[in-house]
C-alpha positions as CSV (number, residue, x, y, z in Angstrom):
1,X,0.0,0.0,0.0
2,X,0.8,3.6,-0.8
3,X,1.2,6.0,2.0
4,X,-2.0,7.4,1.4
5,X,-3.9,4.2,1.2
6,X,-3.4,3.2,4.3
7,X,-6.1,5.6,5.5
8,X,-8.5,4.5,3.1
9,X,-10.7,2.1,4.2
10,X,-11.6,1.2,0.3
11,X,-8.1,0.5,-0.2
12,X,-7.9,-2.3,2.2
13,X,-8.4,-5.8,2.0
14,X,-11.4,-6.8,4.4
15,X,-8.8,-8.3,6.4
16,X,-6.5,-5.2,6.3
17,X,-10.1,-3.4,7.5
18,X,-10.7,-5.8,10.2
19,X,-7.1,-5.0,11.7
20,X,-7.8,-1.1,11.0
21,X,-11.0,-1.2,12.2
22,X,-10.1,-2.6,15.7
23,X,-7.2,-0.3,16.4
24,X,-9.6,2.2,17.7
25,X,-8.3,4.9,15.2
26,X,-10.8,7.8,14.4
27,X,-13.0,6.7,11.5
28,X,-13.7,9.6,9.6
29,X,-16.8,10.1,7.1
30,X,-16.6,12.9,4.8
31,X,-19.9,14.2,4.1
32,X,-20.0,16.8,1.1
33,X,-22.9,17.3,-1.7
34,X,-23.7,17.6,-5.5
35,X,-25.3,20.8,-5.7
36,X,-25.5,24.4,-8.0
37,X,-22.4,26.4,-7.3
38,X,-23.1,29.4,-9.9
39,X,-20.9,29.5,-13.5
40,X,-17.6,29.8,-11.0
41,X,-17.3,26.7,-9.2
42,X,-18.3,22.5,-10.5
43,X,-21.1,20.9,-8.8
44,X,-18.9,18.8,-6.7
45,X,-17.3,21.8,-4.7
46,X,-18.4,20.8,-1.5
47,X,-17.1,17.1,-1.7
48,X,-14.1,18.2,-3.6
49,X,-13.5,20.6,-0.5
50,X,-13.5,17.8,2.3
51,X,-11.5,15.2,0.3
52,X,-9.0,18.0,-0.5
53,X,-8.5,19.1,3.7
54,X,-8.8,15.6,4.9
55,X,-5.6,15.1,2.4
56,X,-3.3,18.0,3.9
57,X,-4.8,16.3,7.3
58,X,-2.8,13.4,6.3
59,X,0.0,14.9,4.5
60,X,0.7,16.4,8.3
61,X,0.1,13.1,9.8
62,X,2.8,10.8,8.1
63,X,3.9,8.9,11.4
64,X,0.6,8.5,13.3
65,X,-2.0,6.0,12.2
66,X,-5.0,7.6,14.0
67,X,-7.3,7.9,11.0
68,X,-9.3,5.7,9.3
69,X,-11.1,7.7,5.9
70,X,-14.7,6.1,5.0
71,X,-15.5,7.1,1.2
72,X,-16.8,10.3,1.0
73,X,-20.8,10.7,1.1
74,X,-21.2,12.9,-2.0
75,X,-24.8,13.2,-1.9
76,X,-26.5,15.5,1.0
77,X,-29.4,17.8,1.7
78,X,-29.6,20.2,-1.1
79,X,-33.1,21.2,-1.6
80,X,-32.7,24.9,-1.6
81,X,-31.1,24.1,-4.7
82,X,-32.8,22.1,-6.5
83,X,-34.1,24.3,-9.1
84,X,-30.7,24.5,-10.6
85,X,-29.7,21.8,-13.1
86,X,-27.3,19.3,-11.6
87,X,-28.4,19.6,-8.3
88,X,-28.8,15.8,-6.7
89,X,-30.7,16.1,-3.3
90,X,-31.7,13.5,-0.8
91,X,-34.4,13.7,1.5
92,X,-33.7,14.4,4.9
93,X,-34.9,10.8,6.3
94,X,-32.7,9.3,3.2
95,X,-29.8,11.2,3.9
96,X,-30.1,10.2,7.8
97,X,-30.7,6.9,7.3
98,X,-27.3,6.4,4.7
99,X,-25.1,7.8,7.7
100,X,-27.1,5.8,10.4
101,X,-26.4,2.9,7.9
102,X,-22.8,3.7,7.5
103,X,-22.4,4.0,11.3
104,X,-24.2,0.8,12.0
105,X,-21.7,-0.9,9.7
106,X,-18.1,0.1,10.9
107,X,-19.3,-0.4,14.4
108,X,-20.2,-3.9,13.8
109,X,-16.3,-4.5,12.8
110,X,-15.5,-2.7,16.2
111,X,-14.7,1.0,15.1
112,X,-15.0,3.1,18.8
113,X,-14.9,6.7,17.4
114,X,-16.4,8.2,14.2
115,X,-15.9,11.7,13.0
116,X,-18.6,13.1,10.9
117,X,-16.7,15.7,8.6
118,X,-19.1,17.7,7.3
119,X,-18.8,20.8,4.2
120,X,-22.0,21.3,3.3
121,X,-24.2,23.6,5.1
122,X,-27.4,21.7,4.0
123,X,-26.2,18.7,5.6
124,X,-25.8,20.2,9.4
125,X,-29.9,20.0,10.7
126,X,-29.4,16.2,9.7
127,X,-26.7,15.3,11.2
128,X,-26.8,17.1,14.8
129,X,-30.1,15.4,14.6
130,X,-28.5,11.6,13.4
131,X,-25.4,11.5,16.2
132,X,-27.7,11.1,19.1
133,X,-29.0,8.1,17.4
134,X,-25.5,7.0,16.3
135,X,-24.5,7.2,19.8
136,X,-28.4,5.3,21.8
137,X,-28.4,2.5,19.1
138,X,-24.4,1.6,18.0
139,X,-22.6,2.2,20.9
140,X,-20.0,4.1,18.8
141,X,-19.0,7.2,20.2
142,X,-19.8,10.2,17.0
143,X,-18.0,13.4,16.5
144,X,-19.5,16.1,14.2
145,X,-17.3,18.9,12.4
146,X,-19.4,21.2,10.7
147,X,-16.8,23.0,8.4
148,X,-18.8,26.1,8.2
149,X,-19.6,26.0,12.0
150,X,-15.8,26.4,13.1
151,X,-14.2,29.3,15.0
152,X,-12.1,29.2,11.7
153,X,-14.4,30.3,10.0
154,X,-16.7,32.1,12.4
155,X,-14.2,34.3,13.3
156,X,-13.5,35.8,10.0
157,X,-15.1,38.7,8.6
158,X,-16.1,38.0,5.5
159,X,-19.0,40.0,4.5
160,X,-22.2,38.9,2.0
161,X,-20.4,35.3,1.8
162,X,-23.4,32.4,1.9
163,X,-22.6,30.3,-0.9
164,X,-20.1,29.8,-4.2
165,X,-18.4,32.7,-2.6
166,X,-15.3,34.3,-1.3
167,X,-15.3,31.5,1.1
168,X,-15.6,28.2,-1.1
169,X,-14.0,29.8,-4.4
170,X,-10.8,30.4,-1.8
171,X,-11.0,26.8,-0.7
172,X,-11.5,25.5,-4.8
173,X,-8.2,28.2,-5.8
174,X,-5.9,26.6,-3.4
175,X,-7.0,22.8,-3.7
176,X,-8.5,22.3,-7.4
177,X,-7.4,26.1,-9.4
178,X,-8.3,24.2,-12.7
179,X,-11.6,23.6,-12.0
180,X,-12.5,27.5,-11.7
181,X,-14.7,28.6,-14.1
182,X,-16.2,32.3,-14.8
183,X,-13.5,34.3,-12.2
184,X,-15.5,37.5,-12.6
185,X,-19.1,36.6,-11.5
186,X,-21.4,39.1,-9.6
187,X,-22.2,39.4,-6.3
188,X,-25.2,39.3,-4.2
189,X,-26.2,41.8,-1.8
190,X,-27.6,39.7,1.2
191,X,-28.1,42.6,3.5
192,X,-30.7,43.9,1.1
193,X,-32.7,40.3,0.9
194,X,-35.7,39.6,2.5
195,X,-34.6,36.4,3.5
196,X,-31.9,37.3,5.5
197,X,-32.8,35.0,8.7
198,X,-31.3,37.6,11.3
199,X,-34.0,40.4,9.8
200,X,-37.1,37.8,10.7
201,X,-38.5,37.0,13.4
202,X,-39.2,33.2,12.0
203,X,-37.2,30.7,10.2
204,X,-38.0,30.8,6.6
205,X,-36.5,28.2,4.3
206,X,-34.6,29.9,1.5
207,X,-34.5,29.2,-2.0
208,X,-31.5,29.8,-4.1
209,X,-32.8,31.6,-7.2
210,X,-34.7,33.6,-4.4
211,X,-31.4,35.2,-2.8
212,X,-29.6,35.2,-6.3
213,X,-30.8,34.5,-10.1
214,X,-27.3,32.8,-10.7
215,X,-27.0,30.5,-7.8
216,X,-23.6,33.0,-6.4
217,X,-24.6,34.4,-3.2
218,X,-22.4,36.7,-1.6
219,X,-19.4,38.5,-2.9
220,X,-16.4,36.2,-4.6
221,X,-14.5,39.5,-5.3
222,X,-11.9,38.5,-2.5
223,X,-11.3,35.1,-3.2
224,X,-7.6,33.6,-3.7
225,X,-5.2,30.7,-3.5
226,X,-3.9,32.8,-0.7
227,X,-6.7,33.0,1.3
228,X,-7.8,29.4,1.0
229,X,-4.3,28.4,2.2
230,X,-5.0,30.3,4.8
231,X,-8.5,29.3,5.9
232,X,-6.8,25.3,5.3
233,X,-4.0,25.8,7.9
234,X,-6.2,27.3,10.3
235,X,-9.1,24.8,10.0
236,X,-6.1,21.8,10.3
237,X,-5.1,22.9,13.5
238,X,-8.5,23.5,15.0
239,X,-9.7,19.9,14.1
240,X,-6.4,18.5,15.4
241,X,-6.7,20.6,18.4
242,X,-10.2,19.2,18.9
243,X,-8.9,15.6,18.5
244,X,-6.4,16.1,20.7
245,X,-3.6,15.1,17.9
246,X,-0.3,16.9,16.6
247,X,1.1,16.9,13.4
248,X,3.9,14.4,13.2
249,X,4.5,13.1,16.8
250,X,3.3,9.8,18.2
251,X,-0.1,10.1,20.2
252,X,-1.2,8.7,23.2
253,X,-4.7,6.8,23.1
């Protein structure tokens, strides 16, 4: 096996799985999404964007064996966008019951620990809602990373950035340049929209092509390579931080 196959439970053998399995190593399922993501960015952004971190994960992991990477779930919650062509959406029981399903499964083989890693925003209501039933009826003990949910993110002040913007077009520069497409789309005014949630007084389910007729919503104007290097480091060391793990040096279970 390569280097990088070893953390890739669809590279193993069943019996190189049952050894991996039982080693009590973090299982980790990518969850990302086929959805719209405007003329700038390819339908697959939000799964190409969790593959691509959870590879510079293991780039800075070389000597520790802590992982364990389930194949990436590239089909989510996308229902806002489903009036744009290309868009695949699950229902929300569908999509609960494929990570339940997942979960059921690698516990059975005696994984401990699974980490839900989790780039798509539509994805999030599901599966805060699916760990507590990972947890009553496997026995497995879940973690969920909501990319778009961390104090690396949080903390940056990005304004009118909801979706194929500044944000994700950063992330796509620095992991997959060549699959940029129109560099020079417009941007979205979300602080004029009437569906901006902190103006109402009630939840309102949005609709893409209500915030923006292309699907871009926000401003891309500051995107860069640059940035999204930036935004990948710091998002590395908070999930390593969380899982108590550092780059390089042998861990302690």
């Amino acid at each position: 096996m390569t280097n990088l196959d070893q953390w890739e439970l669809d590279k193993l053998s069943s019996p190189q799985s049952k050894v991996a399995l039982q080693e009590d190593r973090f299982v980790i399922l990518p969850c990302g999404s086929t959805e719209q993501h405007g003329p700038n960015l390819p339908l697959f952004t939000d799964t190409l964007i969790a593959e691509g971190l959870l590879k510079r994960i293991i780039g800075q992991l070389s000597k520790n064996n802590n992982f364990l990477i389930l194949p990436t779930v590239c089909f989510g919650c996308s229902e806002e966008h489903i009036s744009f062509s290309g868009t695949i959406s699950l229902r929300r029981y569908t999509f609960e019951s494929l990570i339940m399903d997942i979960a059921s499964s690698v516990a059975r083989y005696g994984a401990k620990r699974l980490l839900l890693f989790n780039c798509h925003g539509g994805n999030d209501a599901s599966l805060k809602a699916v760990v507590r039933d990972i947890r009553r009826e496997t026995g497995i003990i879940p973690y969920l990373f909501n990319l778009y949910e961390s104090k690396s993110l949080q903390r940056r002040s990005i304004p009118m950035d909801l979706h194929a913007s500044c944000i994700e077009m950063s992330f796509m520069l620095a992991l997959h340049p060549k699959l940029i497409g129109n560099k020079t789309v417009s941007s979205f005014n979300i602080t004029n929209s009437q569906w901006q949630e902190k103006d109402l007084q009630l939840h309102v389910p949005w609709k893409a092509e209500e915030m923006a007729p292309d699907g871009v919503i926000g401003n891309p104007e500051g995107a860069s390579a640059e940035l999204g290097e930036e935004l990948i480091t710091s998002v590395i060391e908070e999930l390593l931080s969380l899982l108590r793990l550092r780059p390089n040096r042998k861990q302690n279970r």
